[in-house]
VEXDREN-2710 file (C-alpha; in Angstrom, 1 decimal):
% VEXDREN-2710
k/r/px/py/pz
1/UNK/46.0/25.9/-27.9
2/UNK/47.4/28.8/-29.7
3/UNK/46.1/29.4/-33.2
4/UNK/48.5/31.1/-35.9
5/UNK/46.0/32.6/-38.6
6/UNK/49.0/34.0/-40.4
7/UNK/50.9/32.1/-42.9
8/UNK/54.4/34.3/-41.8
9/UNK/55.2/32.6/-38.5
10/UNK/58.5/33.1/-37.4
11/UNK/61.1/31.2/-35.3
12/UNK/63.7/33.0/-32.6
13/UNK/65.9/31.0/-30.6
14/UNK/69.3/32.1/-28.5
15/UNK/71.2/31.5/-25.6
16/UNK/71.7/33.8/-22.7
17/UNK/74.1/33.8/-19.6
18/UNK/72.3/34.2/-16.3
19/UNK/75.1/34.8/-14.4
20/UNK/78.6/33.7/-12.5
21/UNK/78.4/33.8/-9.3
22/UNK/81.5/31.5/-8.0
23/UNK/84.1/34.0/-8.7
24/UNK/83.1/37.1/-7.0
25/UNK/81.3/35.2/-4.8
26/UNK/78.2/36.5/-5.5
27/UNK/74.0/35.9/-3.7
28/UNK/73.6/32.7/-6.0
29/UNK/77.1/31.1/-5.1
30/UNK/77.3/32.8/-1.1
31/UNK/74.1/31.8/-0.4
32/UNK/73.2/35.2/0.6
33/UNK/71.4/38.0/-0.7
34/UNK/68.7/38.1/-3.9
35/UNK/68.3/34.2/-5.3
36/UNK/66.7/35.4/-8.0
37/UNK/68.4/36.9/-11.6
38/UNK/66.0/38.2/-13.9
39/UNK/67.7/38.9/-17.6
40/UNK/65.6/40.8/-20.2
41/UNK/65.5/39.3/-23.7
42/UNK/65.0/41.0/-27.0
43/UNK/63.8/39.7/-30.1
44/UNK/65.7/41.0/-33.2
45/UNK/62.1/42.2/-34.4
46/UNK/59.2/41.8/-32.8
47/UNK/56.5/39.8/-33.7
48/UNK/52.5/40.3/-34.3
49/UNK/51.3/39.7/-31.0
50/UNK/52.9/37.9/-28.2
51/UNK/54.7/34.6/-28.9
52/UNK/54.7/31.2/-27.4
53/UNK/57.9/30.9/-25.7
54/UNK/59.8/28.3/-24.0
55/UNK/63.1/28.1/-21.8
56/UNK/65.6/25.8/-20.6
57/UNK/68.8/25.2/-19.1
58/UNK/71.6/24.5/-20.9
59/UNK/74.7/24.9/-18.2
60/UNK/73.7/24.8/-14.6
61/UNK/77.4/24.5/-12.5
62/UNK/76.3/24.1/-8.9
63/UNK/78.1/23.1/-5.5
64/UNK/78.2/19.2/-5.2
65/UNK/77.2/18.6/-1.8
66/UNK/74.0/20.3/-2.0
67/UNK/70.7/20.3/-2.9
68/UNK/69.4/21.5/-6.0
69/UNK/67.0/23.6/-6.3
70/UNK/66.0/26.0/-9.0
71/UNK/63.0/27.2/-11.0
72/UNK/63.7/28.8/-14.6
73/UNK/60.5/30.5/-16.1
74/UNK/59.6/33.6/-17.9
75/UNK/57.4/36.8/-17.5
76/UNK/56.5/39.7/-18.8
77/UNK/56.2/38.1/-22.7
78/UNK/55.3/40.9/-25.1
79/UNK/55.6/41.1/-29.1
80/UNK/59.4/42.8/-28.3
81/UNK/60.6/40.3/-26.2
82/UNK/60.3/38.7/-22.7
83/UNK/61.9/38.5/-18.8
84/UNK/63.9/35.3/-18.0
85/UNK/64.1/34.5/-14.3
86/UNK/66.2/31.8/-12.5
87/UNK/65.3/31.2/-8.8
88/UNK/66.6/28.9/-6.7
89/UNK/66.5/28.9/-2.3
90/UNK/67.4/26.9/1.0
91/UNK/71.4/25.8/0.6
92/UNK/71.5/25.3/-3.0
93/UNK/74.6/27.3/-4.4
94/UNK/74.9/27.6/-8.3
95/UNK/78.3/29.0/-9.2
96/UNK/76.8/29.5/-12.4
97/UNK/74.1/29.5/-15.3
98/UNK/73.1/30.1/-18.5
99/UNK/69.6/29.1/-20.6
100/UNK/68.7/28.4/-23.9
101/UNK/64.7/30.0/-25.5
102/UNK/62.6/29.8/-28.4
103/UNK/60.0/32.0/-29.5
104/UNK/57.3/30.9/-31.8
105/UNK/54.4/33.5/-33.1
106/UNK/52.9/35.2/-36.0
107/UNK/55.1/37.8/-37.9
108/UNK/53.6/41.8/-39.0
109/UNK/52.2/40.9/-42.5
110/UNK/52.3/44.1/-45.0
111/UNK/48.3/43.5/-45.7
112/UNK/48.1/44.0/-41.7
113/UNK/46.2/47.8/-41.2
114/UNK/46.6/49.8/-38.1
115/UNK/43.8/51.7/-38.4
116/UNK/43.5/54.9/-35.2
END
């Protein structure tokens, strides 16, 4: 369990477009290429320390007669923000996808020293 020992927590949330493969027919859609998308996500200030953050889809357009497949994590989490990565493999073909985060963490506090 993460503890927050400051009272100033704050709350980020947004939406980011992964990509849209179907009309250029791009790796994800063609089946071909990199099945993996990795999108870099900026806080709009960072926090403390590194934050608890969560992910999940909220469109996922893929081809009907196919299997889905897919994996939607994140690395790389730092105070300034985080990587979002969509996989997917085998004959699944997404035309196109886009995810929804929330960060949760401790904000800078003025009292906070940064002694050298």
């Amino acid at each position: 369990m993460k503890r927050l020992q400051n009272y100033l927590i704050g709350v980020e949330q947004g939406e980011t477009p992964l990509f849209s493969d179907f009309q250029d027919n791009g790796p994800m859609w063609a089946e071909e290429g990199e099945r993996s998308v990795v999108r870099r996500v900026r806080f709009s200030e960072p926090f403390r320390k590194r934050p608890s953050v969560q992910v999940s889809l909220s469109m996922w357009d893929i081809h009907s007669d196919r299997n889905s497949r897919m994996e939607l994590s994140t690395e790389a989490i730092s105070a300034e923000g985080f990587d979002l990565v969509f996989r997917t493999w085998g004959d699944t073909q997404v035309a196109r996808a886009r995810a929804n985060w929330l960060a949760i963490g401790e904000l800078p506090h003025d009292d906070d020293w940064d002694i050298p």
